[in-house]
C-alpha positions in Angstrom: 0.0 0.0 0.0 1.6 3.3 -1.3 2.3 5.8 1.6 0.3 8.4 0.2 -3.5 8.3 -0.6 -2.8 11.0 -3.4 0.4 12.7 -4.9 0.6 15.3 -7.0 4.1 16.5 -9.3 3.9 19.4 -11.2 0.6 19.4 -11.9 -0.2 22.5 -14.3 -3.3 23.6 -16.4 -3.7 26.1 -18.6 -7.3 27.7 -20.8 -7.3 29.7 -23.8 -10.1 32.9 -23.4 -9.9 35.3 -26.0 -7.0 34.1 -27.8 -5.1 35.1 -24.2 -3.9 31.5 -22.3 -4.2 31.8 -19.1 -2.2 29.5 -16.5 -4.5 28.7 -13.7 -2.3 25.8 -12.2 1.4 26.4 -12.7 3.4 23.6 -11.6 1.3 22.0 -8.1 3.1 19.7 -5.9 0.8 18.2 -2.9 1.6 14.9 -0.7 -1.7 13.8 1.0 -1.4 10.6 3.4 -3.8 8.1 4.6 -6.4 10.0 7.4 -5.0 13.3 6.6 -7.7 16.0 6.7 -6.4 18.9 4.5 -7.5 22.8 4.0 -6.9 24.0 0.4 -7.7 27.8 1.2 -8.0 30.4 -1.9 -10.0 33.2 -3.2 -12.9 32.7 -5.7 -10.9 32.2 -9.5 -7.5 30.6 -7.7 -8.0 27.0 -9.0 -8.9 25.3 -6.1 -12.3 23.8 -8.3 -9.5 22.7 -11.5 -7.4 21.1 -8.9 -10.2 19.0 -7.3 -11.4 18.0 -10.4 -7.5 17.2 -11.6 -7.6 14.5 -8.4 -11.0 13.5 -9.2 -10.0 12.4 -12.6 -13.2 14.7 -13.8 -11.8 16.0 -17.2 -8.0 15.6 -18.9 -6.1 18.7 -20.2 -3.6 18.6 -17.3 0.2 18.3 -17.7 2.4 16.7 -14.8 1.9 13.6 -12.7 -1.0 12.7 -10.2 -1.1 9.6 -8.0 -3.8 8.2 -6.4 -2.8 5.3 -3.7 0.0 4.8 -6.0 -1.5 4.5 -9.3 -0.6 6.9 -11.8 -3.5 7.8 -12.8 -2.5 9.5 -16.1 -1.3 6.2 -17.8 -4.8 4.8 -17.2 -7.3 3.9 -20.1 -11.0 5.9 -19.1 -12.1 2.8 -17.8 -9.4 2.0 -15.5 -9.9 5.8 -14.4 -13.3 5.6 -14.2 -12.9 1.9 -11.8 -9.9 4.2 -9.9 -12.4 7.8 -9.3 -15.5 4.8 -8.0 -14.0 2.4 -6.2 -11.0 5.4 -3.8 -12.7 8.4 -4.1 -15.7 10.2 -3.1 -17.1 13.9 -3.5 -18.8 16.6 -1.8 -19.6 20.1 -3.9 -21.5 22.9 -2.8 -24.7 21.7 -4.1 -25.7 18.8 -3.2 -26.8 17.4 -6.6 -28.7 14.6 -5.4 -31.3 12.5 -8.0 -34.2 14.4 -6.9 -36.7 11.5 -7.6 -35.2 9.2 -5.1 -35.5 9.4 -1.7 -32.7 10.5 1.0 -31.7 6.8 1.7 -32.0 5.8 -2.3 -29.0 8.1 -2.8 -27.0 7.0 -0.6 -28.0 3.2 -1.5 -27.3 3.8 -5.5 -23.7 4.6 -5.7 -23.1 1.4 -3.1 -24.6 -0.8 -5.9 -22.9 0.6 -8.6 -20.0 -0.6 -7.1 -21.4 -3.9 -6.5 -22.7 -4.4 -3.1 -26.1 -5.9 -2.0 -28.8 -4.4 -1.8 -29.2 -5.4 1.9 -25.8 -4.4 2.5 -26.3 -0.9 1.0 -29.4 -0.3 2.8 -27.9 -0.9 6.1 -24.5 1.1 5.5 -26.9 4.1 3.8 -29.1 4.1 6.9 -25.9 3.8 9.7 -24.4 7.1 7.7 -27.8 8.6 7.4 -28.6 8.3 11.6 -25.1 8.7 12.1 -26.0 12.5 10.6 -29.3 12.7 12.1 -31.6 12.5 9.5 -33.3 9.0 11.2 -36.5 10.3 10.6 -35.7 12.0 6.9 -34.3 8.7 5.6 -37.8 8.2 3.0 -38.2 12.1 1.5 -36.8 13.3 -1.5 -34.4 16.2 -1.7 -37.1 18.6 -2.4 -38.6 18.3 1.1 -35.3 18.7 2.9 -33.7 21.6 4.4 -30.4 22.7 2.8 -28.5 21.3 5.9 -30.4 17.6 5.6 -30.0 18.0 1.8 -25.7 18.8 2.2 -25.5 15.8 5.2 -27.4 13.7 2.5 -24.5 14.7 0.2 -21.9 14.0 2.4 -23.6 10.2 3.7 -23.4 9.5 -0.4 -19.6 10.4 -0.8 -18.3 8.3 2.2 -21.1 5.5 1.9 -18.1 3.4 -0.5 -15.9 3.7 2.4 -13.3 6.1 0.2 -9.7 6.3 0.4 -9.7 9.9 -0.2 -13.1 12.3 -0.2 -12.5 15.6 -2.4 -15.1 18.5 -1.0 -15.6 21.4 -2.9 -16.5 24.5 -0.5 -19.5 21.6 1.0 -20.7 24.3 3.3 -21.0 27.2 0.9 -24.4 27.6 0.2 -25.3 27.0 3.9 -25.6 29.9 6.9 -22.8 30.2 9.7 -24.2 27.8 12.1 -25.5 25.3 9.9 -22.2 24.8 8.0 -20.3 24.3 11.5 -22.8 21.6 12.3 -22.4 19.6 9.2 -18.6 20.3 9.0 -18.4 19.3 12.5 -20.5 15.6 11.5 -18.5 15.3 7.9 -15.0 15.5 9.9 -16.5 13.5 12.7 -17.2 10.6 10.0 -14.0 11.1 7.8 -11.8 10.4 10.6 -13.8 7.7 12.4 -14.0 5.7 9.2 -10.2 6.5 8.9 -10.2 8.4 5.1 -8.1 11.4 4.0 -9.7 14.6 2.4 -8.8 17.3 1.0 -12.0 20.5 1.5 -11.3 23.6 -0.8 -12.6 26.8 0.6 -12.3 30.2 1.4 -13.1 30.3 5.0 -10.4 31.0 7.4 -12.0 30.0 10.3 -13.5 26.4 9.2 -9.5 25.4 7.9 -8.6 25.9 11.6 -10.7 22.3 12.1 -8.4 20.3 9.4 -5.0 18.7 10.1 -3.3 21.2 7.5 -3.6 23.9 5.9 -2.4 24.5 2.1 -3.2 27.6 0.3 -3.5 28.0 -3.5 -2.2 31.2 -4.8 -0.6 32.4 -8.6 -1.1 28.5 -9.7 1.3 27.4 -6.7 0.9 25.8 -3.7 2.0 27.8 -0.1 
């Protein structure tokens, strides 16, 4: 088992707008090991969204090398990536973008099945996570009848329901008021580290980084 749950070299990526490029990541080196919590802290526009997608093996265009639990993932065909992105990684983004016909337990059951456990064993992990979060009596409505707090802990139930080596959260408590966004960071770090995964949470608050193990800030396409 590699030492590191992800590892990034030199990761760069560039976009063309208006016949100007512009070099959003220039050269990003970032170690992450197993049951580290990490802070990636940055203005709106820094990159912090490029580089989670980067990890998350979301879209290609990147130059430089990025591990995940020692794979290079780079040298991978799209199904071997896709197998790599379902089976060690799991992801939280500011909306909760849950199927909105099924209810709160169905999406947290679906991705379990996808990856080929039974349906018995999916419905009792999705309902541990799910009264784990306090939503016992929430488990059977859809997302439309949920608060944005229920609908965000719903969100975060789905990404760690696969047991992940590595969950990637994209500013998960964005869209949410002060105190609700301390409560469900409070329950998404309480559940990261008792299952024993590493995550890395982009955002821009200062004062919600101070709960990770480390803090990394993005700034001119470099890591500080």
């Amino acid at each position: 088992m590699s030492d590191f749950v992800v590892r990034l070299a030199g990761l760069t990526r560039s976009f063309e707008q208006g016949g100007v490029k512009i070099d959003v990541l220039r050269g990003v080196d970032l170690d992450i090991r197993p049951g580290e919590i990490v802070a990636l802290l940055g203005p709106s526009g820094s990159g912090k969204s490029t580089m989670l997608q980067a990890i998350g093996l979301l879209e290609g265009g990147f130059g430089g090398r990025i591990e995940i639990g020692g794979v290079e993932a780079s040298a991978l065909s799209g199904d071997a990536r896709t197998s790599l992105r379902r089976d060690h990684l799991g992801f939280v983004y500011q909306f909760h973008h849950l199927l909105p016909d099924f209810s709160a337990i169905e999406n947290v059951v679906l991705p379990q099945l996808v990856a080929g456990k039974s349906a018995a064993e999916a419905q009792a992990r999705a309902k541990d996570l799910l009264v784990s979060l306090g939503l016992d009596k929430r488990l059977d409505h859809r997302p439309s009848q949920l608060s944005g707090g229920e609908q965000q802990r719903v969100a975060v139930a789905r990404a760690l329901a696969n047991r992940p080596q590595l969950v990637l959260a994209d500013e998960p408590t964005g869209n949410l008021d002060e105190a609700t966004a301390d409560m469900v960071l409070g329950q998404f770090l309480r559940l990261v580290r008792g299952q024993g995964s590493a995550a890395l949470i982009a955002t821009h608050n200062e004062r919600l980084a101070l709960a990770m193990d480390r803090v990394v800030r993005l700034h001119d396409g470099h890591l500080t």
